[in-house]
C-alpha positions as CSV (number, residue, x, y, z in Angstrom):
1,X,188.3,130.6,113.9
2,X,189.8,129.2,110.6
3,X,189.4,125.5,112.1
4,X,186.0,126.2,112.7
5,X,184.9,126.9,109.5
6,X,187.0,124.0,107.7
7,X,185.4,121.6,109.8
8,X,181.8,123.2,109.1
9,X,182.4,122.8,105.0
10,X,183.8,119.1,105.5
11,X,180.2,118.8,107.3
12,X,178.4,120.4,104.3
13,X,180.3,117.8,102.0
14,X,179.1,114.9,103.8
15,X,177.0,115.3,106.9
16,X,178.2,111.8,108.6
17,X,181.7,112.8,108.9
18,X,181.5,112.3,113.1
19,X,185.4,113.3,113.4
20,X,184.7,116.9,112.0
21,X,181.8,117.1,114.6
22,X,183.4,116.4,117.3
23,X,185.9,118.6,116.0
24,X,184.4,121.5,115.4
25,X,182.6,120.9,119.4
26,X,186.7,121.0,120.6
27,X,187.4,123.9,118.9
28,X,183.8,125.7,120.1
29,X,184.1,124.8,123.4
30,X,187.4,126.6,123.2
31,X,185.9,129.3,122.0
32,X,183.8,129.2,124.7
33,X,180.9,128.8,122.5
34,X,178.9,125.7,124.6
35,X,175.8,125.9,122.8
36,X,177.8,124.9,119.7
37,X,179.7,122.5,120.7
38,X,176.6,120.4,122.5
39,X,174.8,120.7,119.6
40,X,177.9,119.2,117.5
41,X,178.0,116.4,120.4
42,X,174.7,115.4,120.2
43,X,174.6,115.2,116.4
44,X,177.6,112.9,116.7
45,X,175.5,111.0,119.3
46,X,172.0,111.0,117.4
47,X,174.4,109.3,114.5
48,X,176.2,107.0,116.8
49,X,174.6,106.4,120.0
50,X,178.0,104.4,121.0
51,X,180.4,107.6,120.6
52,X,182.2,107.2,123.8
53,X,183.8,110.2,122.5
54,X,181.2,111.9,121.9
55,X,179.2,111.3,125.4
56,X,182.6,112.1,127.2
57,X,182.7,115.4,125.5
58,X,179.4,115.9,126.3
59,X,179.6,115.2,130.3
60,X,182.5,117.3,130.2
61,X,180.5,120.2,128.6
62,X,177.7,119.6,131.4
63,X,180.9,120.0,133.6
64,X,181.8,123.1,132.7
65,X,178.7,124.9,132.5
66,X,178.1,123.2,136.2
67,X,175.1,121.2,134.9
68,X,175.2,119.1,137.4
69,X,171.6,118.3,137.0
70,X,172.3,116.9,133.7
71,X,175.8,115.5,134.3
72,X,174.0,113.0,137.1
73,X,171.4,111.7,135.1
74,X,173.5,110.5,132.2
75,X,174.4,107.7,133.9
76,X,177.2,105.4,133.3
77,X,178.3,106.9,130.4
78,X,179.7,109.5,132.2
79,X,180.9,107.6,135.3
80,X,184.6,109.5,135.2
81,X,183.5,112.6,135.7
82,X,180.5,111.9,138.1
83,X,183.4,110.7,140.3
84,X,184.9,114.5,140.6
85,X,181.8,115.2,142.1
């Protein structure tokens, strides 16, 4: 996907843009390509380890994929969707 890619070369521009990761994880995860879009979560995250954004995509991701292994141990960050449990 076009979107994709654009987002990928803002990234090889300037590797802190968090926006264009979390991005690019939207449009992966539409693409139902998980893998990619949890990496592109936790870059965001090992860059800003207060990205609400970022650790609600995340959950969400572990929520789809029915981690619920993973989903429960993240704590309260996630405390929104532990509730649909």
């Amino acid at each position: 996907m076009k979107e994709s890619k654009d987002y990928s070369k803002a990234l090889l521009i300037d590797e802190h843009l968090l926006p264009a990761y979390l991005n690019r994880a939207v449009v992966r995860e539409r693409l139902k390509n998980m893998e990619g879009a949890m990496a592109d979560c936790n870059a965001v995250i090992r860059l800003n380890m207060f990205s609400d954004e970022a650790f609600g995509l995340r959950g969400y991701l572990y929520y789809q994929q029915k981690n619920l292994e993973e989903l429960v141990g993240l704590g309260h960050y996630h405390l929104g969707i532990y509730n649909l449990l």
